[in-house]
Kinemage of the C-alpha trace (Angstrom):
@kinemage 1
@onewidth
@group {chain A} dominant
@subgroup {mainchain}
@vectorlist {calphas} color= white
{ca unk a 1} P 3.898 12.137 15.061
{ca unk a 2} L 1.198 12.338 12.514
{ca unk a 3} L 3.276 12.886 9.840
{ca unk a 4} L 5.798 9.939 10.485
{ca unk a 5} L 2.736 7.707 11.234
{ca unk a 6} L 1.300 8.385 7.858
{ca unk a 7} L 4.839 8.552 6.191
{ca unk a 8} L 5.595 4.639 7.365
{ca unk a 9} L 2.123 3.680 6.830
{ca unk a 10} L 2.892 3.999 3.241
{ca unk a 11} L 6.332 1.540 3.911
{ca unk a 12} L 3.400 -1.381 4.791
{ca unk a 13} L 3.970 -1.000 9.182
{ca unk a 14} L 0.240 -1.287 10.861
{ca unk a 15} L 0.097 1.501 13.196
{ca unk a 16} L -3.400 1.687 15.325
{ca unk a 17} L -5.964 4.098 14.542
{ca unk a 18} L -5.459 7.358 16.850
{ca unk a 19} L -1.782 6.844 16.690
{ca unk a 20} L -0.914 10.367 14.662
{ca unk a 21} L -2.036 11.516 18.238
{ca unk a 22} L -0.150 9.668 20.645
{ca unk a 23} L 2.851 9.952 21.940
{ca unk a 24} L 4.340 6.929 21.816
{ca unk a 25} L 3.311 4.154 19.277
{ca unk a 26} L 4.293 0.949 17.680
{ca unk a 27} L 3.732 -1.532 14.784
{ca unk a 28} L 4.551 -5.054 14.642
{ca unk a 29} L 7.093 -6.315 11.690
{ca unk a 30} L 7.567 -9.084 10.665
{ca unk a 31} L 9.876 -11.744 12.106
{ca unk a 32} L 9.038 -10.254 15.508
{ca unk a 33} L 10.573 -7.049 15.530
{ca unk a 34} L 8.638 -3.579 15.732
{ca unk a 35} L 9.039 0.003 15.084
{ca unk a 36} L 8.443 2.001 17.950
{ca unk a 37} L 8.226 6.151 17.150
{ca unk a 38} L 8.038 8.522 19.928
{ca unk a 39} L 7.813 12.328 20.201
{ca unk a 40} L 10.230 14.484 21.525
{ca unk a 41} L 7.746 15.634 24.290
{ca unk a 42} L 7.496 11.607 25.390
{ca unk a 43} L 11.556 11.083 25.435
{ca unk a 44} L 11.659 13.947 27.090
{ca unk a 45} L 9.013 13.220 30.187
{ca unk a 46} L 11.196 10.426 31.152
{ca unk a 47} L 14.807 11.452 30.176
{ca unk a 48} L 15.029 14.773 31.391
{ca unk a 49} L 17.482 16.677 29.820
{ca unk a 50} L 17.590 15.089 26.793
{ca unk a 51} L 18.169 16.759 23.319
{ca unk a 52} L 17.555 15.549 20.115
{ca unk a 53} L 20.699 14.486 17.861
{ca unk a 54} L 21.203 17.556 15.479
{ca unk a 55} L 21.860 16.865 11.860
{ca unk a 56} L 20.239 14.057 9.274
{ca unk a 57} L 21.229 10.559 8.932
{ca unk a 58} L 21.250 9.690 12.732
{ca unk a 59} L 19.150 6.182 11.522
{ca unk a 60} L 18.584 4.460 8.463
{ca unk a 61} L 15.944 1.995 7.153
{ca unk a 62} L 15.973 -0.293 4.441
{ca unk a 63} L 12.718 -1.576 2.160
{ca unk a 64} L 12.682 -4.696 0.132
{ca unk a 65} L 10.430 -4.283 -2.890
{ca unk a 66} L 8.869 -6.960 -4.798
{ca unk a 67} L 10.025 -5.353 -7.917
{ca unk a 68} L 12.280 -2.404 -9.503
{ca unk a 69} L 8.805 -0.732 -11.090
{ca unk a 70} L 7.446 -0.928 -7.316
{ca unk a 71} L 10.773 1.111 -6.315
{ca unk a 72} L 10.071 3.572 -8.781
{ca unk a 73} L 6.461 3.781 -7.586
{ca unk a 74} L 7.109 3.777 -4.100
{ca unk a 75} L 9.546 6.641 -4.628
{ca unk a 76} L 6.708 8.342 -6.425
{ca unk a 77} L 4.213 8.063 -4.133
{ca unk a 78} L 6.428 9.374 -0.866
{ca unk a 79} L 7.680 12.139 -2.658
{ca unk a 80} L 4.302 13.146 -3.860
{ca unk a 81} L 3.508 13.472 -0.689
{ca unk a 82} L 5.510 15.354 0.814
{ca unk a 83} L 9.026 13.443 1.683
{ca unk a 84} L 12.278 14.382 0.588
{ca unk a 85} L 14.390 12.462 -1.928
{ca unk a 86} L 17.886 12.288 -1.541
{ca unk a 87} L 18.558 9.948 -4.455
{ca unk a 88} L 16.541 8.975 -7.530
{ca unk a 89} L 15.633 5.548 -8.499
{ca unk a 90} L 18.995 3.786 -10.584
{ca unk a 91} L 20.195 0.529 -11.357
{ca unk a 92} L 23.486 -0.070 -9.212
{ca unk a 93} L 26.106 -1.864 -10.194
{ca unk a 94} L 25.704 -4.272 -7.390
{ca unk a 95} L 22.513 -5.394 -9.036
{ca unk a 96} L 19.806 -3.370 -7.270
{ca unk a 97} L 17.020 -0.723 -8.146
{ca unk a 98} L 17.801 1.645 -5.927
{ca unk a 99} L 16.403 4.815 -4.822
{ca unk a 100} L 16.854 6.746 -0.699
{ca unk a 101} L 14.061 9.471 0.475
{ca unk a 102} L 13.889 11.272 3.983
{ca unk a 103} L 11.418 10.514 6.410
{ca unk a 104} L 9.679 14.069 7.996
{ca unk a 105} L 12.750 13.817 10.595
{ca unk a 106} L 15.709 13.210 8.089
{ca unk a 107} L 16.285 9.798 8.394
{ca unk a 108} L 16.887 7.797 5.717
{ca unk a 109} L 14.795 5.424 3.990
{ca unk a 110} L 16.320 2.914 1.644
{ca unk a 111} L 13.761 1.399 -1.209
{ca unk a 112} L 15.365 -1.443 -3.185
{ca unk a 113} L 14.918 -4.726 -5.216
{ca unk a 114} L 16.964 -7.026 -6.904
{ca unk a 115} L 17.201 -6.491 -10.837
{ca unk a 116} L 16.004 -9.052 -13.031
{ca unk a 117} L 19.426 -11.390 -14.128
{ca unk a 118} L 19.915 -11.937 -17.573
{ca unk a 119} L 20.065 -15.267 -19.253
């Protein structure tokens, strides 16, 4: 837990203080919605029997970024501390800066912003 909590702390979501030790926990996004993280240990004490999916990639999240140099940062800053990348910051041809890194589970994490338009 404390390692997610502190991973999507740096993605902007409030979690409360204490929550790297909790089992359950949530932050408030905006337009209502939250993201709720639970350990294993939780799911399990009121699903018994349940396993965790195997394999990466069983969720993804995307990131708007005010800018393509706060991409780049962003990117910087996760993977300097500790998360994965799976692909570097680039300019896609659908007219994004770009960039995907793994949160301490596997899931993937989407940082983007639309490129400036020329003209």
């Amino acid at each position: 837990m404390a390692a997610s909590v502190a991973f999507y702390r740096r993605l902007g979501p409030a979690f409360p203080e204490g929550a790297e030790a909790e089992g359950h926990v949530e932050a408030e996004l905006p337009g209502g919605m939250r993201l709720l993280l639970d350990t294993e240990e939780m799911v399990r004490s009121f699903r018994p029997g349940w396993r965790p999916p195997s394999g990466e990639g069983r969720t993804s999240l995307a990131v708007r970024c005010d800018s393509p140099s706060e991409v780049d940062a962003l990117f910087a800053e996760l993977v300097e501390s500790g998360a994965r990348a799976e692909l570097k910051p680039w300019d896609a041809v659908w007219g994004q800066r770009y960039a995907v890194v793994l949160d301490p589970d596997g899931n993937g994490v989407d940082l983007f912003s639309p490129l400036p338009t020329g003209g």
